[in-house]
RODO-2510 file (C-alpha; in nm, 4 decimals, decimal comma):
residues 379
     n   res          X          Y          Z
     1     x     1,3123    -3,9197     1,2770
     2     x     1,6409    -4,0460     1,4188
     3     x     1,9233    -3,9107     1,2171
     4     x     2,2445    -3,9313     1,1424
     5     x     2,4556    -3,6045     1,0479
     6     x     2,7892    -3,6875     0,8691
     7     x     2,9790    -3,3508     0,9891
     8     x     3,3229    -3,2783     0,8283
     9     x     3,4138    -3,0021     1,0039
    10     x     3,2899    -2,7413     0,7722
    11     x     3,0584    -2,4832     0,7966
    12     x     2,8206    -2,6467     0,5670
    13     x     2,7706    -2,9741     0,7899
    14     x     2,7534    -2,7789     1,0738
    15     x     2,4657    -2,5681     0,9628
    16     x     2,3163    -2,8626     0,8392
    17     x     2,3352    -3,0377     1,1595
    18     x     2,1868    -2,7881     1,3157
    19     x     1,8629    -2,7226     1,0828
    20     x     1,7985    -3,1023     1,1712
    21     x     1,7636    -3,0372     1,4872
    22     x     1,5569    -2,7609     1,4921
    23     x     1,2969    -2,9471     1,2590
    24     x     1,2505    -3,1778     1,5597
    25     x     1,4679    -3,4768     1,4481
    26     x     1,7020    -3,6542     1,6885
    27     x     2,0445    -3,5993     1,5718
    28     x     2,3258    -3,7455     1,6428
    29     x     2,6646    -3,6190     1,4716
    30     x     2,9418    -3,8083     1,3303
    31     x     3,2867    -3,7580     1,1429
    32     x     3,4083    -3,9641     0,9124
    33     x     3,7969    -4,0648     1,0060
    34     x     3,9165    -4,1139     0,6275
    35     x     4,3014    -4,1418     0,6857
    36     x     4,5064    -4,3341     0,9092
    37     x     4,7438    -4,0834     0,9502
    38     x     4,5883    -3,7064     0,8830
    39     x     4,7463    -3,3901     0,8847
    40     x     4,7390    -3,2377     1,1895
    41     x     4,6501    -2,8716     1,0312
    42     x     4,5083    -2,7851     0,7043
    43     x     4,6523    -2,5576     0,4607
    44     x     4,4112    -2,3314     0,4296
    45     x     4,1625    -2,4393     0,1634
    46     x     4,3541    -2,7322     0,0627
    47     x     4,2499    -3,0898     0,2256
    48     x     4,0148    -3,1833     0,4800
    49     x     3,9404    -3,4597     0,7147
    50     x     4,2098    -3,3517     0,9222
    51     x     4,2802    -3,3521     1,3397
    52     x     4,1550    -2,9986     1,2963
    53     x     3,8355    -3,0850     1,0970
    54     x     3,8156    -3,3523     1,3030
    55     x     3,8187    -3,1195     1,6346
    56     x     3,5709    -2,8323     1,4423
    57     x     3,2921    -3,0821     1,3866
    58     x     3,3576    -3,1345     1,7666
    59     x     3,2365    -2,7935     1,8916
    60     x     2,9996    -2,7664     1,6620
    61     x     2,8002    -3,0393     1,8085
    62     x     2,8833    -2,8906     2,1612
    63     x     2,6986    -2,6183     2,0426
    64     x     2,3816    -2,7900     1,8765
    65     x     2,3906    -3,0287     2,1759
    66     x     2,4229    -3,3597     1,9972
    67     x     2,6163    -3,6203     2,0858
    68     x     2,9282    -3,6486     1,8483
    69     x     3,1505    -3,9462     1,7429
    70     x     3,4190    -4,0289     1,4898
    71     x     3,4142    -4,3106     1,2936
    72     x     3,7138    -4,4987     1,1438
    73     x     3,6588    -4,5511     0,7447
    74     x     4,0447    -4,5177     0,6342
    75     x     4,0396    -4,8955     0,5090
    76     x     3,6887    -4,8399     0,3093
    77     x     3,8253    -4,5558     0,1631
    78     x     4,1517    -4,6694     0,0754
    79     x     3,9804    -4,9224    -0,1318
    80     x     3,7228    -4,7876    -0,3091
    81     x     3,8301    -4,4607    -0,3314
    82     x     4,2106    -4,3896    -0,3608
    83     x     4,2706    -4,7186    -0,4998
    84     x     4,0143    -4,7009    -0,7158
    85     x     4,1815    -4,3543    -0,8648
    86     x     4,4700    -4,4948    -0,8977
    87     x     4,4033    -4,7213    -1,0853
    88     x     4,1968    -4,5623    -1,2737
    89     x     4,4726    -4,3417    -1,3766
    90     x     4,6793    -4,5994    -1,4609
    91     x     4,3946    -4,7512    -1,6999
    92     x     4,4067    -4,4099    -1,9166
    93     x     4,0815    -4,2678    -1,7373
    94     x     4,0148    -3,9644    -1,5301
    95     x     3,8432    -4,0061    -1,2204
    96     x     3,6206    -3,8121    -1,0151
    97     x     3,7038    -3,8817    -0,6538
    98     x     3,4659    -3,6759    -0,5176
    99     x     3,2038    -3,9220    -0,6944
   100     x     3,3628    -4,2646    -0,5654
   101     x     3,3402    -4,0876    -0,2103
   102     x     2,9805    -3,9803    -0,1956
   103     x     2,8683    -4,3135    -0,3999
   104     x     3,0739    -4,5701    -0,2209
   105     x     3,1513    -4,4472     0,1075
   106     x     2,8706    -4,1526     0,2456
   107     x     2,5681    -4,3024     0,0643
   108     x     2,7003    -4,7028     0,0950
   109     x     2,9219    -4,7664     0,3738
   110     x     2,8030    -4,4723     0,5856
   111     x     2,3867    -4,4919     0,5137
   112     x     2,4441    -4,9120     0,5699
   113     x     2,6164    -4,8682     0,8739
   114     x     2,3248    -4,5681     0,9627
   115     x     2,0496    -4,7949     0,8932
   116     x     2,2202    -5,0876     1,1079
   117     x     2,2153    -4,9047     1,3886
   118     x     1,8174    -4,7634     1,3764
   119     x     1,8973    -4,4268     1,2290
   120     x     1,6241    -4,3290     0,9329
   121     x     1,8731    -4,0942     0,6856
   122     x     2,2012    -3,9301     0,6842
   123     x     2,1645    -3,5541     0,6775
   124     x     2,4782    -3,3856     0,5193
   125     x     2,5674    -3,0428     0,3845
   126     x     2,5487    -3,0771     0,0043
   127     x     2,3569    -2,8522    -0,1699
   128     x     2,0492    -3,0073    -0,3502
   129     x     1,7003    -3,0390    -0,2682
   130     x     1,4955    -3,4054    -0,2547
   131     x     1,1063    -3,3297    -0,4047
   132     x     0,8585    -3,6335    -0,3562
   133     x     0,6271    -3,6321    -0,6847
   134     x     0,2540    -3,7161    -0,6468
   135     x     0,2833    -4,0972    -0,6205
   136     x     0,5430    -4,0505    -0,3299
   137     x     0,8502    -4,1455    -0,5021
   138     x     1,1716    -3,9289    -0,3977
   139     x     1,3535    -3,6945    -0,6953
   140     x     1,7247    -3,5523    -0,6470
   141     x     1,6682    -3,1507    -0,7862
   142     x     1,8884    -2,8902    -0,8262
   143     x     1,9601    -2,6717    -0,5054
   144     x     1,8033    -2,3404    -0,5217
   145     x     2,1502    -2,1298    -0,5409
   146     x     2,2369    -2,2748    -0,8844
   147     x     2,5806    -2,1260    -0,8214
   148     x     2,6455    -2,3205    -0,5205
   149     x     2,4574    -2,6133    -0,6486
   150     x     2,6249    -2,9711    -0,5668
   151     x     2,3364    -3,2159    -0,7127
   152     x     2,5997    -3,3242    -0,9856
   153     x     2,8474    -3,5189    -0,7237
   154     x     2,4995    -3,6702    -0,5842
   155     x     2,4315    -3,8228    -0,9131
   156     x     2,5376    -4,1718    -0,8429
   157     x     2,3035    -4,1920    -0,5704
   158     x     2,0224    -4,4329    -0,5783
   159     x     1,6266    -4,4537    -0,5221
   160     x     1,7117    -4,6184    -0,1959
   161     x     1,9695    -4,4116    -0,1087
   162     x     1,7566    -4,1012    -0,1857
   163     x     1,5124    -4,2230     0,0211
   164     x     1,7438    -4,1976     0,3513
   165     x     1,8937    -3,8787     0,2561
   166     x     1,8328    -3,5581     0,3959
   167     x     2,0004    -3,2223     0,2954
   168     x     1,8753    -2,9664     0,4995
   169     x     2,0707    -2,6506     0,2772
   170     x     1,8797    -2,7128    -0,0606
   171     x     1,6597    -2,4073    -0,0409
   172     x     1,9148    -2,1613     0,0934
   173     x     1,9451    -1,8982    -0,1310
   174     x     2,3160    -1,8318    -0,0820
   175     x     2,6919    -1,9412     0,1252
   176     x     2,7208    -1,5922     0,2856
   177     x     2,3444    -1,6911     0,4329
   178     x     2,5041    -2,0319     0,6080
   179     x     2,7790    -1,8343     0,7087
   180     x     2,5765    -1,5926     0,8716
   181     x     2,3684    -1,8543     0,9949
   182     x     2,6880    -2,0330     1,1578
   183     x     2,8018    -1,6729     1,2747
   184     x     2,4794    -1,6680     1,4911
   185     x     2,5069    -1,9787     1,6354
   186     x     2,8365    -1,9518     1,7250
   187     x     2,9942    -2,1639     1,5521
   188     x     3,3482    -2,0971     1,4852
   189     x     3,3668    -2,2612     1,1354
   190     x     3,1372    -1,9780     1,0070
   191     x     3,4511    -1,8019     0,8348
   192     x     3,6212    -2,1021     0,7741
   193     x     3,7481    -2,1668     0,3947
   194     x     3,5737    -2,3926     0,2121
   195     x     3,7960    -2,7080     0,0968
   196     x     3,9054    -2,7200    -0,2873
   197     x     4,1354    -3,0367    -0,4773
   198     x     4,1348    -3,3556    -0,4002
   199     x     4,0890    -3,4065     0,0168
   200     x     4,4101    -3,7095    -0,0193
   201     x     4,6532    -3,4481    -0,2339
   202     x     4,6068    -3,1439     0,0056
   203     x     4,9273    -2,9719    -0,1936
   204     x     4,7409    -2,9861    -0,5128
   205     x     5,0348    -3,1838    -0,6629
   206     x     4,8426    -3,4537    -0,8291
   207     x     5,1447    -3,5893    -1,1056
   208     x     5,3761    -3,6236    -0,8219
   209     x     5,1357    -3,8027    -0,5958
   210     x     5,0356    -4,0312    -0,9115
   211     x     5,4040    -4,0392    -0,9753
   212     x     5,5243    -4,2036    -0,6348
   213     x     5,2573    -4,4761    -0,6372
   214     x     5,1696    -4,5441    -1,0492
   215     x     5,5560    -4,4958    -1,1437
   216     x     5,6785    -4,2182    -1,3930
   217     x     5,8608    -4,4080    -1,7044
   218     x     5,8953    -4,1866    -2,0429
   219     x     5,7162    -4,2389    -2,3145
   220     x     5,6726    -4,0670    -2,6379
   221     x     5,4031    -3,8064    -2,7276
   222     x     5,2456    -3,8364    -3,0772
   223     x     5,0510    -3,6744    -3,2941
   224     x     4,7656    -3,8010    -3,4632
   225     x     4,9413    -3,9206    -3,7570
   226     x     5,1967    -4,1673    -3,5448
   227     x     5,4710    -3,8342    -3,5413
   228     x     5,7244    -3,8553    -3,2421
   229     x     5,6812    -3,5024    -3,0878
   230     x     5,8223    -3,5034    -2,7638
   231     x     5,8700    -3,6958    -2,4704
   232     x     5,6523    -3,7433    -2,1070
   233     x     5,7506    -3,8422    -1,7643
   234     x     5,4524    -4,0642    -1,7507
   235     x     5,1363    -4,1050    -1,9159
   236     x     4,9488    -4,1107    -1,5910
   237     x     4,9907    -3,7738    -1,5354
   238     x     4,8020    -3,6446    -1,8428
   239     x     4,5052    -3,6516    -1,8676
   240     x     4,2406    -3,5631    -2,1926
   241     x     4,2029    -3,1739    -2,2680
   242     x     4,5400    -3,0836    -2,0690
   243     x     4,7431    -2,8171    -2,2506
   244     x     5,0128    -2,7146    -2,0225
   245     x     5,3245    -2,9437    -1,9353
   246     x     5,3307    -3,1024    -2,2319
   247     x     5,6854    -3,0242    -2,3353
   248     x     5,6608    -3,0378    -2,7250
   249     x     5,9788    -2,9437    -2,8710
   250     x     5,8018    -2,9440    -3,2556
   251     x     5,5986    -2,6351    -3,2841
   252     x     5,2553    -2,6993    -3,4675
   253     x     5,2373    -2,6164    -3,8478
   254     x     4,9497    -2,3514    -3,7688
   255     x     5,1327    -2,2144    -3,4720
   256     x     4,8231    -2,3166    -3,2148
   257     x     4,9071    -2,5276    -2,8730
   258     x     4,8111    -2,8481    -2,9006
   259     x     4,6092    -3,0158    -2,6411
   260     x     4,6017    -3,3698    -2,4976
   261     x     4,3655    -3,6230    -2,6499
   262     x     4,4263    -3,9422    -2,5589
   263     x     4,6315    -4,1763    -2,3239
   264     x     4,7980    -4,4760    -2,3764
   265     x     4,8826    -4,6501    -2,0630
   266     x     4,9686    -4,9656    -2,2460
   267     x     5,2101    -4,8182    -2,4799
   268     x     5,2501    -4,5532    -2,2534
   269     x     5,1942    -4,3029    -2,5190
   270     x     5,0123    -3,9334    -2,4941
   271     x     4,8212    -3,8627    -2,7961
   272     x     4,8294    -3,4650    -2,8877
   273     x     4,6538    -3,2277    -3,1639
   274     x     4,4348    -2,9284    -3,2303
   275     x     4,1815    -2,7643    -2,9836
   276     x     3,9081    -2,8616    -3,1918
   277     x     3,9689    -3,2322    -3,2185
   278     x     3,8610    -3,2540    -2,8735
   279     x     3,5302    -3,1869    -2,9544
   280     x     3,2618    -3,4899    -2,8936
   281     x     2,9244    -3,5672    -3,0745
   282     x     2,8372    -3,8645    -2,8492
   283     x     2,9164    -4,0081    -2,4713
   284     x     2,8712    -4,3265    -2,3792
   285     x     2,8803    -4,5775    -2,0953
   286     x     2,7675    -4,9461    -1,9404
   287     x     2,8009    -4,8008    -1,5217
   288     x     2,4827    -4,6159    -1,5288
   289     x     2,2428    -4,5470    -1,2415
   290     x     1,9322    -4,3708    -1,1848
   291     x     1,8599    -4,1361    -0,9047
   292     x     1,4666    -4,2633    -0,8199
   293     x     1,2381    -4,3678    -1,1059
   294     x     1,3754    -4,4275    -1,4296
   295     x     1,2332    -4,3846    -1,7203
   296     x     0,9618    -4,5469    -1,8250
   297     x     1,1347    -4,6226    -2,1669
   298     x     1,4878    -4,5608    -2,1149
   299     x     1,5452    -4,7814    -2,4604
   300     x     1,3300    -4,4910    -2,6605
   301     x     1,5360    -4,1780    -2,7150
   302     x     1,4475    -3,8968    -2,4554
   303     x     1,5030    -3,5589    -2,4018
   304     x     1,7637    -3,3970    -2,1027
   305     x     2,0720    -3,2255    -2,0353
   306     x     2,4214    -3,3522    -1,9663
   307     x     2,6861    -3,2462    -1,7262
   308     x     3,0117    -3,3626    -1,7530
   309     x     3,1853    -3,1461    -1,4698
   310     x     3,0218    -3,0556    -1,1433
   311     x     3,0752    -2,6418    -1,2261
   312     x     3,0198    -2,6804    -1,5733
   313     x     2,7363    -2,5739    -1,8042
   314     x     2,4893    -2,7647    -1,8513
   315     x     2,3991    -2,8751    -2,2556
   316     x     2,0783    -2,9935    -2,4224
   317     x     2,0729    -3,3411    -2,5385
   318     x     1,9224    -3,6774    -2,6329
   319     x     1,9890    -4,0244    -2,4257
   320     x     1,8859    -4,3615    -2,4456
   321     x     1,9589    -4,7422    -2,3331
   322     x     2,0994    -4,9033    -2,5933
   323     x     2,3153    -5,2435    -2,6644
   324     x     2,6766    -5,1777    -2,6495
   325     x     2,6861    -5,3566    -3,0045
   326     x     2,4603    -5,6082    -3,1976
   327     x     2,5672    -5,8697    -3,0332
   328     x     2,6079    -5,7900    -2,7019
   329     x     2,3635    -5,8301    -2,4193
   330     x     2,5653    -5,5104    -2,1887
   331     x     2,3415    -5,1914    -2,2276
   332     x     2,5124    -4,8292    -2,2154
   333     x     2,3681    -4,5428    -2,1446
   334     x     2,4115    -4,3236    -2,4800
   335     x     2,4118    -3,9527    -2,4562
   336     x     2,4484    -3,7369    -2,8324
   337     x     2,4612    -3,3500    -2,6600
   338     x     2,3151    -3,1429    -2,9136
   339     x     2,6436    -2,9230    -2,9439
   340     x     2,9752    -3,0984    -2,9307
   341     x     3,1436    -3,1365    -2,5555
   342     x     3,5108    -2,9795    -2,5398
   343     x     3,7554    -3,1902    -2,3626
   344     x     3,5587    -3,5081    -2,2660
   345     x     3,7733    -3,7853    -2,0818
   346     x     3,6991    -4,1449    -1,9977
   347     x     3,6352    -4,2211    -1,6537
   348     x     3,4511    -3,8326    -1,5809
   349     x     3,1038    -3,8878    -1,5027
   350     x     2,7928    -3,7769    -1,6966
   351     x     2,5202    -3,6570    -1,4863
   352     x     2,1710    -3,6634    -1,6996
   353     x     1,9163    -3,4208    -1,5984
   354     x     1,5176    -3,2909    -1,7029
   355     x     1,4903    -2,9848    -1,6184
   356     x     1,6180    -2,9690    -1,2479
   357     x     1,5890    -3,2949    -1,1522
   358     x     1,8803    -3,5363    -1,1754
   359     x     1,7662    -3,8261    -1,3907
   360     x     2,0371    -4,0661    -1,3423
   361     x     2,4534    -4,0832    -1,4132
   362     x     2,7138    -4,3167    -1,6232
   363     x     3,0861    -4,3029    -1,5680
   364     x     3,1876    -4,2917    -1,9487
   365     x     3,3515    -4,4939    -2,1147
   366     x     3,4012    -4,4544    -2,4545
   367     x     3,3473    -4,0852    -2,6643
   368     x     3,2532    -4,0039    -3,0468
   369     x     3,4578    -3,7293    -3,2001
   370     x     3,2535    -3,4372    -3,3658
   371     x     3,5318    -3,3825    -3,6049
   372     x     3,6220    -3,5588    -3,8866
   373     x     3,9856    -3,7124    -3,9316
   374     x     3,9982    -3,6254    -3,5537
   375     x     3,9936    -3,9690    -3,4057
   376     x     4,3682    -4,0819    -3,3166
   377     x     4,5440    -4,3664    -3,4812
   378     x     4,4637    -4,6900    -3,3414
   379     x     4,6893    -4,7853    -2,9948
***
């Protein structure tokens, strides 16, 4: 097959790269120019997509012996990606960038582009594994590593995406295994860090960076009950489940920190109480995909597990298709976990799976409080 490897300058992509090669593919590697102006160094794990990355990806192709191009997608991902955070921020919600990247922009604009140009799939260095079930059709599983495992940002991906998607690292058993892998090769990325935060905030300092663009007027922060008990530099900067920064001058009667649990952008008010109001009975939301087949009932409640965060534990539960209300015509995708999630925001993704295979994904938009007397006073 004729192949397209999307190499960031990691070790990962490199490796990846590579392996396609080997299984007799013809491979041809590309880097994905996501900023107009990059930094010219990264800060050790922090950001990517830089001159540097940029140059890494480089020899690592040298190596393989593939030829190697950089593409230009700074306006696509301006758009759909930091754009799309902001102002998804500014609605209340917290976004998962990571998500918006790998749906809109490595599995849309990339793939489209791939498949333009003759290529048959985009090979990358995620770790998850692609099965094909007995009637042919494609699944997105688990990778083998379960530590490592990435399948949760492939979630939004779809049965035609899947089906141009190769990711040649699934089975490896462990990192320090690509490394060594990389080492042998000789690639030089083999002891490079891997990157961590958000690739556009390489400092880590998201409530500035939301700060210079979304603005950072005061509001009041509130308890459940409508009580003044404090004041924020911004609502946009908080975000559901936060604890620290909040700046409460009124100690709680009980003597326990109180945690964030909702935003207000409208009356740009931060909503604060007990740890154990953040708990949720029920998820729920109307942009929901499936990764291959669906189900063949998805209006009859079926069994599964949900993920809200890509390192976090995955919990038994119960979803279903259902009407947003009687009288609407939107469907939602409905998840009721069978223990209450801790700390659930609007705007995180869900990522529904049976058994290792990811079923499908909704980006949530509304949540069910497992407590009692928990839910905050109307905005």
């Amino acid at each position: 097959m004729k192949i397209l490897a999307a190499m960031s300058g990691g070790v990962d992509s490199a490796v990846a790269a590579a392996r396609a090669v080997d299984a007799g593919h013809e491979v041809v590697g590309v880097h994905l120019a996501l900023s107009r102006m990059p930094g010219t160094l990264r800060t050790g794990s922090r950001g990517c997509c830089t001159i540097e990355d940029s140059m890494d990806a480089q020899r690592a192709a040298n190596i393989i012996g593939i030829p190697y191009y950089v593409w230009d997608f700074s306006e696509r991902f301006k758009l759909d990606v930091v754009d799309d955070f902001i102002a998804e921020y500014s609605a209340g919600r917290t976004p998962n960038p990571c998500m918006r990247c790998n749906e809109r922009i490595k599995f849309a604009a990339l793939l489209e582009k791939a498949l333009d140009l003759g290529f048959d799939a985009v090979c990358t260095g995620h770790y998850a594994t692609i099965l094909t079930d007995g009637d042919g059709n494609r699944e997105l599983h688990r990778a083998s590593a379960w530590a490592k495992d990435q399948s949760y940002v492939l979630g939004v991906l779809t049965a035609e995406q899947l089906a141009h998607s190769m990711f040649p690292l699934g089975a490896t058993p462990s990192k320090a295994e690509v490394r060594a892998e990389a080492a042998e090769r000789g690639f030089s990325v083999a002891t490079k860090p891997d990157s961590h935060d958000i690739c556009f905030i390489p400092d880590g300092d998201t409530r500035g960076w939301l700060s210079e663009r979304v603005g950072a007027e005061s509001g009041d922060i509130l308890d459940r009950d409508g009580n003044k008990l404090g004041v924020h530099e911004g609502a946009a900067a908080y975000t559901v489940g936060q604890r620290r920064g909040l700046q409460i001058g009124t100690p709680a009667s009980d003597g326990k920190p109180r945690f964030v649990l909702e935003v207000r952008p409208v009356s740009n008010t931060v909503i604060v109480g007990p740890k154990e109001a953040l708990a949720i009975a029920e998820i729920a939301g109307t942009r929901y995909t499936w990764a291959g087949l669906a189900p063949a009932e998805p209006e009859l409640p079926f069994e599964c597990e949900v993920q809200i965060r890509a390192h976090a534990d995955p919990v038994p539960a119960v979803a279903s298709v259902a009407p947003v209300s009687d009288s609407s015509d939107t469907l939602e995708l409905r998840i009721t976990p069978l223990e209450p999630l801790v700390g659930v925001a609007p705007g995180q993704t869900a990522v529904v799976y049976v058994g290792t295979r990811v079923l499908g994904q909704c980006t949530i938009d509304r949540t069910v409080s497992a407590v009692p007397g928990s839910v905050p006073v109307p905005a």
